[in-house]
N, C-alpha and C positions, 0 to 999 in steps of 0.2 A: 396837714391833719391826716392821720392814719386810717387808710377804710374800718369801718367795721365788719366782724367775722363772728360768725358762729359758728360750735363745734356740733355735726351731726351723730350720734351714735348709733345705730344701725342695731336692732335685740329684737328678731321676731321669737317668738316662744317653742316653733318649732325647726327641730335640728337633726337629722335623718343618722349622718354620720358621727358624730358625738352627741347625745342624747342629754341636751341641757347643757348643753359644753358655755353659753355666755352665764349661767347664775353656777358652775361647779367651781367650787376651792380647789384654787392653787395657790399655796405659800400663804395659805389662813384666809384669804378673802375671796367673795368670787371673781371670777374670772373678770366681769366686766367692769369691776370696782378699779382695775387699775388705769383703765383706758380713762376714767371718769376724774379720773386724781391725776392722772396724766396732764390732763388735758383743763382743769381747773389750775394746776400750780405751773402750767407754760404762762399763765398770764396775759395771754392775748386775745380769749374768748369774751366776748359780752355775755353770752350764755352758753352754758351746753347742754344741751339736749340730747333726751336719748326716744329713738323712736322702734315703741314695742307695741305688740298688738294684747299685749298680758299686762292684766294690772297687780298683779303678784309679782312681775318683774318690775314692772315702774315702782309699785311701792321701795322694793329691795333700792333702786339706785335711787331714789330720793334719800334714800338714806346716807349717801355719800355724797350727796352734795348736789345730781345731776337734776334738771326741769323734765317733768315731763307734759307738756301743755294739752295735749287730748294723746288719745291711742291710735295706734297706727288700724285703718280697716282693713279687714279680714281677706279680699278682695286682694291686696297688696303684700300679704304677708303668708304668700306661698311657696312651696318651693323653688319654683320657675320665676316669680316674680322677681324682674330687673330693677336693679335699683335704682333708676330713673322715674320709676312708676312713684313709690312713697316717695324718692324727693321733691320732687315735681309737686307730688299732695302736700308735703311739710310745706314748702315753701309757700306755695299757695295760700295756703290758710294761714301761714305768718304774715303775708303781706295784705289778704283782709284784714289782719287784727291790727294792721299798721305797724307792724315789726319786722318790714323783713329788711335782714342784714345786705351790706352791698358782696359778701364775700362770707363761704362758710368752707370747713374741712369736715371729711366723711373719714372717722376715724373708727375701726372696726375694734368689736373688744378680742378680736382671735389673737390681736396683735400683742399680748402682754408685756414684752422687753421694751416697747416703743418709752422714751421719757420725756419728760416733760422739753430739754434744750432738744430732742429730735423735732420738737414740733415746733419749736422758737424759731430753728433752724431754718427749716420747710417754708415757715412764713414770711421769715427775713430775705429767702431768695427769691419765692413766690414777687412780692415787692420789688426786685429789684431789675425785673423782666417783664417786658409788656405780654403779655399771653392771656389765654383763656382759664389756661389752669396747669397743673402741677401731681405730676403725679409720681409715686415712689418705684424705685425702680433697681433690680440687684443683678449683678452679673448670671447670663446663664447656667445653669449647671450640669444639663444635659442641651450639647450645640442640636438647632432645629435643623441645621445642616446633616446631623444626624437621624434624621426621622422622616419615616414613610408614613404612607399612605396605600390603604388595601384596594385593588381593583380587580374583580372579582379572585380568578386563581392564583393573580398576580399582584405586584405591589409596586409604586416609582413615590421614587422622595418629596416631601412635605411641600422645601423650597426648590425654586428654579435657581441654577446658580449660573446661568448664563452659557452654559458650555463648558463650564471649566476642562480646564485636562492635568490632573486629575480630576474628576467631579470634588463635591464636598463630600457625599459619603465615603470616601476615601481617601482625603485628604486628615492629616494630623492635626489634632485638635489645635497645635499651636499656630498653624498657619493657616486656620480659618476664622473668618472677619468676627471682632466681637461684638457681642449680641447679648443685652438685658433683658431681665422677666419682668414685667410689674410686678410687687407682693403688695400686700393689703395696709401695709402701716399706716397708709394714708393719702388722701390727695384734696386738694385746694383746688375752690375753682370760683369763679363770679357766680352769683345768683342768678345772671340774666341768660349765662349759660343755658342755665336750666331753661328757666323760665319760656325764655325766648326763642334759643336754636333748639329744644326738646333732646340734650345730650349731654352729659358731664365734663365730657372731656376737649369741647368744641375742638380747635384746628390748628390752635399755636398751644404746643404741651414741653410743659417744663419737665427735664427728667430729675428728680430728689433721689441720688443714691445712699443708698442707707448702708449702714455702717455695721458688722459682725450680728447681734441681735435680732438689731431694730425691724427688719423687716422679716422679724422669725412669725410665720402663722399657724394654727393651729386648727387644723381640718379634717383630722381622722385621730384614731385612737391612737396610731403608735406616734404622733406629733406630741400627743399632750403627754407620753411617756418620756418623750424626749426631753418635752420642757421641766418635769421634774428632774431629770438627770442634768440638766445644764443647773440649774438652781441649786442642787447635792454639790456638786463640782466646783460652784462659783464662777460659772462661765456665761453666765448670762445676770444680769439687774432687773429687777423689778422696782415700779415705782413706787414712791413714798404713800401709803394708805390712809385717810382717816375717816371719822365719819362723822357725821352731825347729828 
């Protein structure tokens, strides 16, 4: 029998760097409708859930399909607030109501191109590894081996590279070790994760590489100019939309 999983959607009302960027139209719906249609037509969710601290925004994504079971408090939906802080509350209070899932994914709406088989995908490897969780993950773009650190008039490199000779900051990008980013597309993890060790990602983490798109996020203005240029081009999908 297959765990149960719920999808978490992540829509505080306030957004410093893109101003409303989870309820703004891109390609006729908003932004977060697609995350929510994503993730209803992967078919693996018992429910998905979007957690907002706006009930202007819950109303908006009930209309697509998504649960919104109470609002996220005020408390938690700051700017500096860690996202462990609301899961940890979501979870909690679904496991009073007697519904808490053995297993959920924190799928953000920034992530538009993510589809519905990226997420089939995720779950099917997730399953197929004993671990705590799963997290999405894309080749670097700029090597950390290339990056400092200010001390006061002066500056030494990010990473230790052990002495190298050449060091890394002088070494050619092709002959230095490779090295993945997280992006946001998504990540799986057990309930008790949370619950329990007070972490998302406990100790055994699965890496899910994402594939051209999938792990595109959208975090400042000139991202979400980009996403309309891939979408003009035909170089990036977006998911299938509906509403109820």
């Amino acid at each position: 029998m297959k765990p149960d999983i719920i999808a978490l959607i992540p829509a505080r009302a306030g957004s410093k760097r893109v101003p409303g960027k989870n309820v703004r139209v891109l390609g006729g719906h908003p932004l977060i409708a697609y995350t929510i249609c994503a993730a209803l037509d992967s078919g693996i969710f018992s429910r998905v859930i979007v957690s907002t601290d706006s009930e202007d925004v819950a109303q908006l994504c009930r209309g697509y399909g998504a649960e919104i079971p109470f609002l996220r408090p005020a408390e938690f939906s700051g700017d500096t607030s860690p996202d462990i802080e609301w899961l940890h509350y979501t979870l909690g209070r679904l496991k009073e109501e007697g519904r808490l899932p053995e297993a959920f994914s924190l799928l953000r709406p920034t992530s538009p191109f993510r589809l519905p088989a990226t997420i089939q995908r995720a779950w099917a490897q997730f399953q197929s590894i004993e671990a705590d969780s799963l997290r999405a993950v894309e080749l670097c773009r700029q090597h950390p081996g290339k990056m400092w650190v200010m001390e006061g008039a002066l500056m030494k490199p990010l990473m230790n590279d052990g002495g190298k000779n050449p060091p890394w900051h002088s070494t050619p990008y092709q002959a230095l070790p490779v090295v993945y980013a997280q992006n946001a597309s998504l990540e799986i993890a057990w309930s008790k994760v949370v619950l329990e060790g007070g972490t998302i990602a406990g100790k055994r983490v699965i890496p899910f590489i994402t594939h051209e798109t999938e792990g595109f996020d959208i975090n400042k203005q000139d991202d979400w100019m980009l996403a309309e240029v891939l979408l003009e081009r035909g170089m990036a999908t977006l998911p299938a939309v509906r509403t109820i």
